[in-house]
C-alpha positions as YAML, in Angstrom:
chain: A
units: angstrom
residues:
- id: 1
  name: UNK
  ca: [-73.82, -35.45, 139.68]
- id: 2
  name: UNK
  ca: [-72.10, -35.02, 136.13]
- id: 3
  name: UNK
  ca: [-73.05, -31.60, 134.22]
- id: 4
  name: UNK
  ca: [-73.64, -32.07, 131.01]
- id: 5
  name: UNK
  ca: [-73.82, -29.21, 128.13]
- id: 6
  name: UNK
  ca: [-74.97, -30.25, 124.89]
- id: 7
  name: UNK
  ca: [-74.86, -27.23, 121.95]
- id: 8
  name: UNK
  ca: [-75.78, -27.16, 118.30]
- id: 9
  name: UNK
  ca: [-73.07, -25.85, 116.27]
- id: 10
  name: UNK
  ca: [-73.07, -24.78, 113.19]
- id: 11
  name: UNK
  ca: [-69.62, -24.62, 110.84]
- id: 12
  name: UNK
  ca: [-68.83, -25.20, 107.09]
- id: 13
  name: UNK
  ca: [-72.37, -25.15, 106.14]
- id: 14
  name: UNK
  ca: [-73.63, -28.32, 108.59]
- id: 15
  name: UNK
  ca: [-75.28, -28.34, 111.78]
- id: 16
  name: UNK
  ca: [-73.36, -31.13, 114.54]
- id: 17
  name: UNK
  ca: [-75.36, -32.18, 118.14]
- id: 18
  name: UNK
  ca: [-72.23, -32.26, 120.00]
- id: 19
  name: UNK
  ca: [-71.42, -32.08, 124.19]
- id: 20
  name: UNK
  ca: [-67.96, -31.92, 125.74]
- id: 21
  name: UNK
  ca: [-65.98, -34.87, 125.08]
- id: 22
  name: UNK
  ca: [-67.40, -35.64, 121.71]
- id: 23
  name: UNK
  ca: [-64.52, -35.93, 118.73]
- id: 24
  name: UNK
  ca: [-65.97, -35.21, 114.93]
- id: 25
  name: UNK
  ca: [-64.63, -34.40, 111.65]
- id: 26
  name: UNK
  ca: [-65.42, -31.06, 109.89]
- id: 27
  name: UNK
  ca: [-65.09, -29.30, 107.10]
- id: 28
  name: UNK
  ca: [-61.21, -28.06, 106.86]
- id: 29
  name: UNK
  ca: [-60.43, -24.75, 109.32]
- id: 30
  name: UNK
  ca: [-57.84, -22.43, 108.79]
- id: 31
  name: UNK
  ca: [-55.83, -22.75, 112.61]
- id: 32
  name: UNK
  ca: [-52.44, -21.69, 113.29]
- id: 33
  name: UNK
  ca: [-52.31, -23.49, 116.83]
- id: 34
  name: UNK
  ca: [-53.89, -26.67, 118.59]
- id: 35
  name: UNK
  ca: [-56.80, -25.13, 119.55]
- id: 36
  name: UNK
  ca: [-60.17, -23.31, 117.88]
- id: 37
  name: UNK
  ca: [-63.12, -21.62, 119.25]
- id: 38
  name: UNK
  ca: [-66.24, -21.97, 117.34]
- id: 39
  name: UNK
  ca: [-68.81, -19.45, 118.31]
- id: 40
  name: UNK
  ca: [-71.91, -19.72, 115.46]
- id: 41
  name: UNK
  ca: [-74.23, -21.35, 118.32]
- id: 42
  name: UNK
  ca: [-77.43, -22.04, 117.45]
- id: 43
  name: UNK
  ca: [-78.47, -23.73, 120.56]
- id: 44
  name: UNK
  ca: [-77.39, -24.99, 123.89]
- id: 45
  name: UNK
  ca: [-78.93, -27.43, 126.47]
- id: 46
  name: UNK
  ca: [-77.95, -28.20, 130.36]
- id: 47
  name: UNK
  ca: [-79.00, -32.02, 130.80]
- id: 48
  name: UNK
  ca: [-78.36, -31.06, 134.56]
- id: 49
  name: UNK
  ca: [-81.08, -28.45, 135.28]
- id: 50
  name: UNK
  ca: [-82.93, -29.06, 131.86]
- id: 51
  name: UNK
  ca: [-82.28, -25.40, 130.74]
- id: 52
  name: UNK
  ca: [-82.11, -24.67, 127.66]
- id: 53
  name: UNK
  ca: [-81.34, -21.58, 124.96]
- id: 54
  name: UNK
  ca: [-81.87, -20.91, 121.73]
- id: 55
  name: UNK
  ca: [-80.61, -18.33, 119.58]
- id: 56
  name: UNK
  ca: [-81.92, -16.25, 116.75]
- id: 57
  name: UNK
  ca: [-80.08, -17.71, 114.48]
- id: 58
  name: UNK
  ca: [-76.86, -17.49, 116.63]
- id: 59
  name: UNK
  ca: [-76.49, -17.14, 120.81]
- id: 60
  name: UNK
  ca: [-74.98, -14.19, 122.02]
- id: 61
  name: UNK
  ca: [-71.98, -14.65, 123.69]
- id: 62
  name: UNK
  ca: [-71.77, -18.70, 123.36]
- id: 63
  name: UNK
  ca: [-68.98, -20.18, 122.30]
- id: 64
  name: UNK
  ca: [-67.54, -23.52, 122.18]
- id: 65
  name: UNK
  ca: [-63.76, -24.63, 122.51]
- id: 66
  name: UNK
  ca: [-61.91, -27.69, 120.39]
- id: 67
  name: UNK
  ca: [-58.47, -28.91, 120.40]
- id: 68
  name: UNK
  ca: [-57.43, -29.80, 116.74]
- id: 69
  name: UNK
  ca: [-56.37, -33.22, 116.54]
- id: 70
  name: UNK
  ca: [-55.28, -33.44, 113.01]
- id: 71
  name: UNK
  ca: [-56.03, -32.35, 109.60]
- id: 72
  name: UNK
  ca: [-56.55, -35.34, 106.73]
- id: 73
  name: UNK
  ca: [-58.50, -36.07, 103.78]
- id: 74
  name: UNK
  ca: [-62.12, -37.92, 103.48]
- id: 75
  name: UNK
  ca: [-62.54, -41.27, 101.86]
- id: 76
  name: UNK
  ca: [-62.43, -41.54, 98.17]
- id: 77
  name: UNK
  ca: [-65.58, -40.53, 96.48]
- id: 78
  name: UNK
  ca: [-66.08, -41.88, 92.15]
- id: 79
  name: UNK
  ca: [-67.92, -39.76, 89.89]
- id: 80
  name: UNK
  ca: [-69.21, -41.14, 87.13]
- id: 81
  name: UNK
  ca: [-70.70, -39.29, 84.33]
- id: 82
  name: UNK
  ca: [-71.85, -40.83, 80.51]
- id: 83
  name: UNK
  ca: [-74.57, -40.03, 77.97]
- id: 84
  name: UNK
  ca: [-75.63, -42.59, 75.92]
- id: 85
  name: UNK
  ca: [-74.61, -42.63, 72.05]
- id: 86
  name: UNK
  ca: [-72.71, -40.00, 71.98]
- id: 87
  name: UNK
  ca: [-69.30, -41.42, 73.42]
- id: 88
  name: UNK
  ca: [-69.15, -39.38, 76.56]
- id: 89
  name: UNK
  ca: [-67.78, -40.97, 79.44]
- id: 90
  name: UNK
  ca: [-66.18, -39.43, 82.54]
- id: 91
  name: UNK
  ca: [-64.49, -40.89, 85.87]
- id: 92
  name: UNK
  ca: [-63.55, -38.40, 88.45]
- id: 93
  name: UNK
  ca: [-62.46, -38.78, 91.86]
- id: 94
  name: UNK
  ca: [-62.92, -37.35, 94.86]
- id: 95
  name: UNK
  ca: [-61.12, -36.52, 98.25]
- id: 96
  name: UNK
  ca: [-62.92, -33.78, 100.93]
- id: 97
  name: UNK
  ca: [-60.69, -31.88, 103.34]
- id: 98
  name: UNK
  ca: [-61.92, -32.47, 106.74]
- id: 99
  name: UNK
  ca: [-60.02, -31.25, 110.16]
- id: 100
  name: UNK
  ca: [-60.93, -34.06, 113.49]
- id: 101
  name: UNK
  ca: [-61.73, -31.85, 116.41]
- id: 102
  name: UNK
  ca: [-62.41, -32.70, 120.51]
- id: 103
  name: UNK
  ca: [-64.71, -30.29, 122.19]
- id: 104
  name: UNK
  ca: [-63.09, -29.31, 125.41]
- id: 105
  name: UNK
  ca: [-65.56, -26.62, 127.15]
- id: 106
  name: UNK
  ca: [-68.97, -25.49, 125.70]
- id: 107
  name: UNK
  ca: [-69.67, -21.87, 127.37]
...
């Protein structure tokens, strides 16, 4: 039988639905080494025994561990602003920070 934790987590303002093995990009963390540990939990859920937790707004003592894969930048995002008549036009570009994590243990 596989055991199977799957945890909300919630970091840089978003909320991810993630379980151990899952890779995802977010926003950019400050890390000196190859590995983080996130612990703003909101929730957790044993697909095992069907047990589940929920914090209020964060779990006590939950925490869930990442290795940092690598640190880039988003696709490019256009901005485009302009009011009519008045010969205002604007093109701006964008690029978000992001850093791609792997969950490793959720505990």
């Amino acid at each position: 039988m596989i055991l199977i934790m799957r945890a909300i987590l919630f970091t840089g303002g978003k909320q991810y639905n993630i379980k151990e093995g899952d890779a995802l990009k977010v926003e950019l963390l400050k890390t000196d080494g190859k590995k983080t540990v996130f612990d703003k939990v909101l929730m957790t859920f044993d697909e095992a025994t069907g047990e589940s937790k929920i914090g209020a707004p964060f779990l006590a003592g939950a925490k869930v561990e990442a290795d940092v894969l690598e640190d880039g930048q988003g696709k490019k995002v256009t901005v485009v602003k302009y009011h009519a008549k008045t010969r205002y036009r604007r093109k701006i570009g964008h690029r978000q920070m992001y850093t791609k994590v792997k969950i490793t243990k959720i505990a």
